[in-house]
Legacy VTK file of the C-alpha trace (Angstrom):
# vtk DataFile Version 3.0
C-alpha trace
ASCII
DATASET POLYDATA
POINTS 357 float
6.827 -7.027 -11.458
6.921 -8.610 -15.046
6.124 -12.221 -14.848
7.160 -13.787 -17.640
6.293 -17.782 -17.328
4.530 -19.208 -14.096
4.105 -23.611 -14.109
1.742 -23.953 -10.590
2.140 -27.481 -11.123
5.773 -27.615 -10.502
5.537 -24.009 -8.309
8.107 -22.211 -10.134
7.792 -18.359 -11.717
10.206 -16.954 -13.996
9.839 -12.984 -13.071
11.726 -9.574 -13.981
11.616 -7.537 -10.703
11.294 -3.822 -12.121
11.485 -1.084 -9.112
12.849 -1.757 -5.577
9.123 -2.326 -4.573
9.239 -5.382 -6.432
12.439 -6.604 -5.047
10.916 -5.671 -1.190
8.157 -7.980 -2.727
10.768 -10.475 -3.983
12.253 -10.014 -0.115
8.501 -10.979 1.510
8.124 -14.095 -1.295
11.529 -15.672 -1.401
11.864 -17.760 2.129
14.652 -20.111 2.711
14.419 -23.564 1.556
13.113 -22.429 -2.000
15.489 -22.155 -5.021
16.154 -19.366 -6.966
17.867 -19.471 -10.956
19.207 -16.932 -12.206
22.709 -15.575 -13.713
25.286 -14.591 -11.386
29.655 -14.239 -11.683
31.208 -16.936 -9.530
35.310 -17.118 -8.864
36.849 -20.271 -10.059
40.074 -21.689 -11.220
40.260 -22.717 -14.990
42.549 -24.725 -16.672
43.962 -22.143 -18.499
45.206 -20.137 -15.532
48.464 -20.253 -14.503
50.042 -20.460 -10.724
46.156 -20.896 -9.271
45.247 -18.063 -10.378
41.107 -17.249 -10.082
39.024 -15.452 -12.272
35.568 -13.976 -12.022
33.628 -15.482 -14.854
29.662 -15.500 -15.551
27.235 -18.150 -15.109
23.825 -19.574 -14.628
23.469 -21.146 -11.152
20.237 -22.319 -9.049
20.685 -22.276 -5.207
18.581 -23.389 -2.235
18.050 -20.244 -0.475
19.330 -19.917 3.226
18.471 -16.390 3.762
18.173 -13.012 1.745
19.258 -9.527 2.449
17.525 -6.600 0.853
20.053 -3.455 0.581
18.662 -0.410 -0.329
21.918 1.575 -0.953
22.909 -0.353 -3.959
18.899 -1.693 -4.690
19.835 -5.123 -4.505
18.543 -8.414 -3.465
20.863 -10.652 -2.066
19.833 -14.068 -2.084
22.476 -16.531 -0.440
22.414 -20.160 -0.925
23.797 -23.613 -1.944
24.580 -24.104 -5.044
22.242 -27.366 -6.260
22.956 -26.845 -10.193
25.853 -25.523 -12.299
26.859 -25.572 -15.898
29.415 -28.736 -16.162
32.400 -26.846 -16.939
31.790 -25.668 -12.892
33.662 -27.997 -11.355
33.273 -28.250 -7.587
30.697 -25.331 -7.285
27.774 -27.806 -6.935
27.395 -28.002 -2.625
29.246 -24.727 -1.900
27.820 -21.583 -1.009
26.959 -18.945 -3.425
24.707 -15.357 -3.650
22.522 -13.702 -6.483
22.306 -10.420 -6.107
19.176 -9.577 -7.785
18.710 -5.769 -9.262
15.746 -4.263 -11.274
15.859 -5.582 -14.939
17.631 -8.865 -13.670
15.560 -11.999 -14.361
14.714 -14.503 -12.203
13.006 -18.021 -11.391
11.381 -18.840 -8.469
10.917 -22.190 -7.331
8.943 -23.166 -3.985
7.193 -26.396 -2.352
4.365 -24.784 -2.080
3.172 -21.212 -3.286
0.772 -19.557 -0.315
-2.305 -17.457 -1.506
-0.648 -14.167 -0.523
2.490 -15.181 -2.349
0.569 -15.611 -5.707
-0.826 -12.487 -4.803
2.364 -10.557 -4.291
3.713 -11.577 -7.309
1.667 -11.590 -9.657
-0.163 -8.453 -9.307
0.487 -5.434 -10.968
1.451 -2.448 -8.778
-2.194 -0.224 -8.466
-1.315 2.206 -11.237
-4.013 4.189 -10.911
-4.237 7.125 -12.926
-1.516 9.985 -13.330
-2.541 13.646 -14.003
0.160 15.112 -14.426
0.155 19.385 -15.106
2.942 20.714 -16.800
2.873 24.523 -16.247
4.803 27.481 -17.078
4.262 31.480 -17.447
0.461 31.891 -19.421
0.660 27.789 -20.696
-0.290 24.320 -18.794
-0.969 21.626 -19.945
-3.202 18.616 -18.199
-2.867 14.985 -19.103
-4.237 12.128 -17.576
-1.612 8.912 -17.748
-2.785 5.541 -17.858
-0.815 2.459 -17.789
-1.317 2.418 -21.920
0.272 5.871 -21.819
-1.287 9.105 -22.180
-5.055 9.020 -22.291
-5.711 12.780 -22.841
-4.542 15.971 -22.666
-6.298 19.850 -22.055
-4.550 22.877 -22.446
-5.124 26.418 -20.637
-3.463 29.359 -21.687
-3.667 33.127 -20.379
-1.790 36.406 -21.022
0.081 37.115 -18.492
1.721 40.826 -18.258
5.138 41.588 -17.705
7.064 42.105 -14.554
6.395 46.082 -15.414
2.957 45.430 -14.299
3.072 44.021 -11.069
-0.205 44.667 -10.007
-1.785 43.545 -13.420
0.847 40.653 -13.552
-0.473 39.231 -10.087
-3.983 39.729 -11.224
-3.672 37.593 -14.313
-1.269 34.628 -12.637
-4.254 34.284 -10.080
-6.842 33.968 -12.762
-4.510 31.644 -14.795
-4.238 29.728 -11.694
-8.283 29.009 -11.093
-8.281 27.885 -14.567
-6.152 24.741 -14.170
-7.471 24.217 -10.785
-10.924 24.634 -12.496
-9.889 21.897 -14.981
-7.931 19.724 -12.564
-11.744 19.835 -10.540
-13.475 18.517 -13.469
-10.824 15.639 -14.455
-10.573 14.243 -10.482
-14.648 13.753 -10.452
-14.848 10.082 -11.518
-10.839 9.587 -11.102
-8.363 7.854 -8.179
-5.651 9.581 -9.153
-2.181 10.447 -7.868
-1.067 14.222 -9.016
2.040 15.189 -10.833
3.391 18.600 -11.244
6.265 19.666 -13.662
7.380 22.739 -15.441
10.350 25.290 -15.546
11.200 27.773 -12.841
9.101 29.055 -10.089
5.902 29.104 -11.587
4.886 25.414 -10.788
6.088 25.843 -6.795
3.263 29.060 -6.420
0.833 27.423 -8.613
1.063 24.099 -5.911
1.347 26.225 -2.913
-2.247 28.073 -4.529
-3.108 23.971 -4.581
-2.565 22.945 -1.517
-4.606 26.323 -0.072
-7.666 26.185 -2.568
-7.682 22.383 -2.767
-6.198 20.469 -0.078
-7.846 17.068 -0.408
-6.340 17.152 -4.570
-3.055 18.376 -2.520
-2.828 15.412 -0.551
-2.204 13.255 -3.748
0.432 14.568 -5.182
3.203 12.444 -5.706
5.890 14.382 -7.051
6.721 17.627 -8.277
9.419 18.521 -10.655
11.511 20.057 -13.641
10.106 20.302 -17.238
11.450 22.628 -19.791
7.553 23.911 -20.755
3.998 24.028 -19.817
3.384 22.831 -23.324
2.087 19.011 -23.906
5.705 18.414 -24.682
6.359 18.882 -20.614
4.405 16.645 -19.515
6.065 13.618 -22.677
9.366 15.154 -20.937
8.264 14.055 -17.786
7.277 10.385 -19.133
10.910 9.796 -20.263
12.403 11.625 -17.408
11.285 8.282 -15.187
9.528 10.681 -12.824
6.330 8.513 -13.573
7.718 6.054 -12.540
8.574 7.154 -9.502
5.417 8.979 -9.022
3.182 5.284 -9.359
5.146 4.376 -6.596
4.894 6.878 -4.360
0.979 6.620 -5.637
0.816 2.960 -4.113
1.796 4.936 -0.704
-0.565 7.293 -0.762
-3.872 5.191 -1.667
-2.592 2.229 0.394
-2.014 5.461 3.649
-5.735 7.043 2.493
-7.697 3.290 3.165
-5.592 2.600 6.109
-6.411 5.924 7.386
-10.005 4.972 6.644
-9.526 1.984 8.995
-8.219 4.166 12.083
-10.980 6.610 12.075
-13.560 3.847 11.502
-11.852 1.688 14.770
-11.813 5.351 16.455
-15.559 5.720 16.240
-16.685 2.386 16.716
-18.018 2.414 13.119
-17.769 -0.745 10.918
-14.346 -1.549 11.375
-12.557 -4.466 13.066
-8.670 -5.017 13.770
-6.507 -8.304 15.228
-6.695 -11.316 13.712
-9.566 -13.003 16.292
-11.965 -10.029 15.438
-11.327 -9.940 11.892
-11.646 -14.027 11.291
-15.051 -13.389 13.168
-16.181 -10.631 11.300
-14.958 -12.554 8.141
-17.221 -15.909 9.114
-19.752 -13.802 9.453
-19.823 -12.379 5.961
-19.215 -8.911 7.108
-15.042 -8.011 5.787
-15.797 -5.800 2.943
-12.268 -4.671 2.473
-9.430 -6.635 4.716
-5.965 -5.227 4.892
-3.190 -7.310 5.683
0.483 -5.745 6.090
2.804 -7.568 3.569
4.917 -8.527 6.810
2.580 -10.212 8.750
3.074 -13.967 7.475
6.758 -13.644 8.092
5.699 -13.141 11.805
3.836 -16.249 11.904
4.565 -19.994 12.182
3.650 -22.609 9.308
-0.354 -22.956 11.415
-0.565 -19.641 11.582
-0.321 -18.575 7.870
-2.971 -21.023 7.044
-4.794 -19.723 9.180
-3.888 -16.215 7.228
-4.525 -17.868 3.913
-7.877 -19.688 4.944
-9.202 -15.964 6.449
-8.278 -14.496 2.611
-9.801 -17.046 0.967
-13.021 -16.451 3.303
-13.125 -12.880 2.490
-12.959 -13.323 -1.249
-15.271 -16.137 -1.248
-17.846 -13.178 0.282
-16.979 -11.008 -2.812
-14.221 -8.673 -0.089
-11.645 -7.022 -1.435
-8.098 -7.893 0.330
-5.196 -5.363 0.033
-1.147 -6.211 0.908
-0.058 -3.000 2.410
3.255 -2.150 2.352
5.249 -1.866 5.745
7.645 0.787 3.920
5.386 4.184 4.480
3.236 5.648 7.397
0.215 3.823 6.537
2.169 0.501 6.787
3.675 1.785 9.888
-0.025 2.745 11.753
-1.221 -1.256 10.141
1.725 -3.034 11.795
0.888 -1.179 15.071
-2.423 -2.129 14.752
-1.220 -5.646 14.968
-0.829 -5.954 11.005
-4.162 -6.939 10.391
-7.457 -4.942 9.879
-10.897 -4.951 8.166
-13.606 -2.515 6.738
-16.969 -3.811 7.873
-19.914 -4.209 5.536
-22.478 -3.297 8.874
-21.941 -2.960 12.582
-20.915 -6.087 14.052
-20.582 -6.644 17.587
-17.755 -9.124 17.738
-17.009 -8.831 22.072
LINES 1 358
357 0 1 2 3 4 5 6 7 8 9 10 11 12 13 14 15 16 17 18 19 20 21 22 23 24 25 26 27 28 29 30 31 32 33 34 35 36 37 38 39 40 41 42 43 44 45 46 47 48 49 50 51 52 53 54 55 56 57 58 59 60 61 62 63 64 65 66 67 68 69 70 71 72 73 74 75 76 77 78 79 80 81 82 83 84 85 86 87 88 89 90 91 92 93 94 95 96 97 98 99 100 101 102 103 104 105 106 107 108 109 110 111 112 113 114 115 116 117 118 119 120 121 122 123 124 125 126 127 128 129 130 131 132 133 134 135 136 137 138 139 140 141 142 143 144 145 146 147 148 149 150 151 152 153 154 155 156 157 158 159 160 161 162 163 164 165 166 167 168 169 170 171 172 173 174 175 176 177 178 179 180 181 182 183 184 185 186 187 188 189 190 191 192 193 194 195 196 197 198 199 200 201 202 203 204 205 206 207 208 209 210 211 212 213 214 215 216 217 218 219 220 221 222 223 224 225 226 227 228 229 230 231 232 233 234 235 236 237 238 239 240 241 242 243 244 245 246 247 248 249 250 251 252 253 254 255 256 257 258 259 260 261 262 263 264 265 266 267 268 269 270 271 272 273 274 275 276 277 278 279 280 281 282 283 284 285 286 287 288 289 290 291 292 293 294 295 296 297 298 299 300 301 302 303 304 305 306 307 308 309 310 311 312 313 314 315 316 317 318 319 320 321 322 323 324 325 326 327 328 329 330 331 332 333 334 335 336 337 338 339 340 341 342 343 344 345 346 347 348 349 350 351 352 353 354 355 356
């Protein structure tokens, strides 16, 4: 999400909504009975038309927001409303019912009563872009780079001779050696790194070099967020990848993965009895007591409760921060979401043992 202004005063946030996570954010943050700006077509009759016609002509309106519709076919926010201001040439639009669809790229303003903690939060954090390594690898060349939201922090190169298909024998010999190089490299660069995994590169040679991942290395398999064409192994691959958009789409899916891993964290924690608490009695306890170090709250949870109740949800963040805890929104929209919202939405990592029945 790119926020471009925000006035807290007068609660309103003029924002650019760049990837359909932000406009599932947008979805969780917009709630009716807030207005929403932003430039939109609307149908009309003008003066110069003849017999009644109407045309389609674009404008800036601001609504009051009944409801919203998220529709992931055409990755568009729908926000439907009455129309409270119009341009002046608009006559009879003010009072009637109108809908922005909202699209990544399209700017908007945001204007609300009064802005919750988690709704700050939401919107304006930026997405955990941890870093990217991304190997581009082909026949005898990869290359390994590490991506960081400034761009490309470094990259190592590993080359090998590898024989031709005349030498089978040889040829397998080599590729296998070749192999525990970059997986020798990759080793080193994960050490001190959270890190989602990229892989890219032409042919077939990048689909055995993952499936010798994912047997030698299985905990750096499970972060790998996407894997791909690239017309080299060379440094150049992995610059191809960058403008390909297949970063982009990798930070995403990166979000998924580290928000699944600490979930997961939380499960086998509540499994063994071991410094973990879940429900929101437990957890306020646990939180009063000083002992949340990490609470994770699914992004859908405050849209299941009533006006008390998400003070109550706000006062319990502001509790764990307050104690120097860390609090996550998870995402509803992968598996680790999916395991949070059965756990009732609402979890913590414990700092110690607490007995809290």
């Amino acid at each position: 999400m790119n926020v471009l202004d925000i006035d807290r005063r007068l609660g309103i946030v003029s924002l650019v909504p760049q990837s359909v996570e932000d406009l599932w954010d947008l979805y969780n943050v917009i709630e009716s009975g807030d207005f929403v700006s932003g430039s939109t077509y609307r149908v009309v009759k003008t003066e110069d038309t003849s017999g009644g016609d109407k045309v389609r002509v674009p404008t800036y309106l601001k609504i009051e927001v009944s409801e919203t519709e998220l529709d992931m076919s055409s990755n568009t926010l729908k926000v439907r409303g009455v129309v409270v201001e119009s341009p002046e040439q608009l006559e009879g639009v003010r009072g009637r019912h109108h809908s922005i669809n909202v699209k990544p790229g399209t700017k908007v303003v945001v204007q609300k009563d009064e802005w919750l903690r988690h709704q700050w939060r939401i919107v304006s954090r930026r997405r955990r872009s941890r870093p990217l390594i991304i190997v581009a690898i082909e026949s005898g060349n990869a290359s390994i780079g590490i991506i960081r939201d400034f761009g490309v922090a470094s990259i190592q190169e590993v080359s090998a001779h590898i024989p031709g298909k005349g030498d089978p024998s040889s040829r397998e010999q080599a590729t296998k050696a070749f192999f525990q190089s970059i997986l020798g490299t990759i080793r080193e660069t994960v050490k001190q790194l959270n890190y989602g995994l990229v892989v890219v590169g032409p042919g077939f040679v990048k689909d055995e070099f993952v499936n010798t991942l994912k047997e030698a290395e299985p905990s750096i398999y499970q972060r790998m967020a996407y894997v791909g064409a690239a017309t080299s192994g060379t440094p150049a691959g992995i610059y191809e990848s960058l403008r390909s958009g297949a970063v982009r789409n990798a930070v995403e899916k990166t979000r998924a993965i580290e928000e699944s891993f600490i979930v997961e964290e939380a499960i086998a924690r509540i499994s063994t009895g071991n410094r973990a608490a879940y429900g929101l009695q437990d957890v306020r306890a646990a939180a009063e007591l000083g002992g949340v170090e990490t609470l994770l709250i699914s992004e859908k949870l405050p849209m299941h409760l009533d006006a008390e109740g998400r003070a109550q949800l706000e006062k319990l963040m502001r509790t764990v921060e307050d104690m120097k805890g860390d609090v996550w929104m998870i995402s509803p929209r992968h598996e680790g979401g999916e395991k949070l919202e059965r756990l009732g939405g609402i979890c913590a990592l414990l700092r110690y043992p607490l007995q809290l029945r």
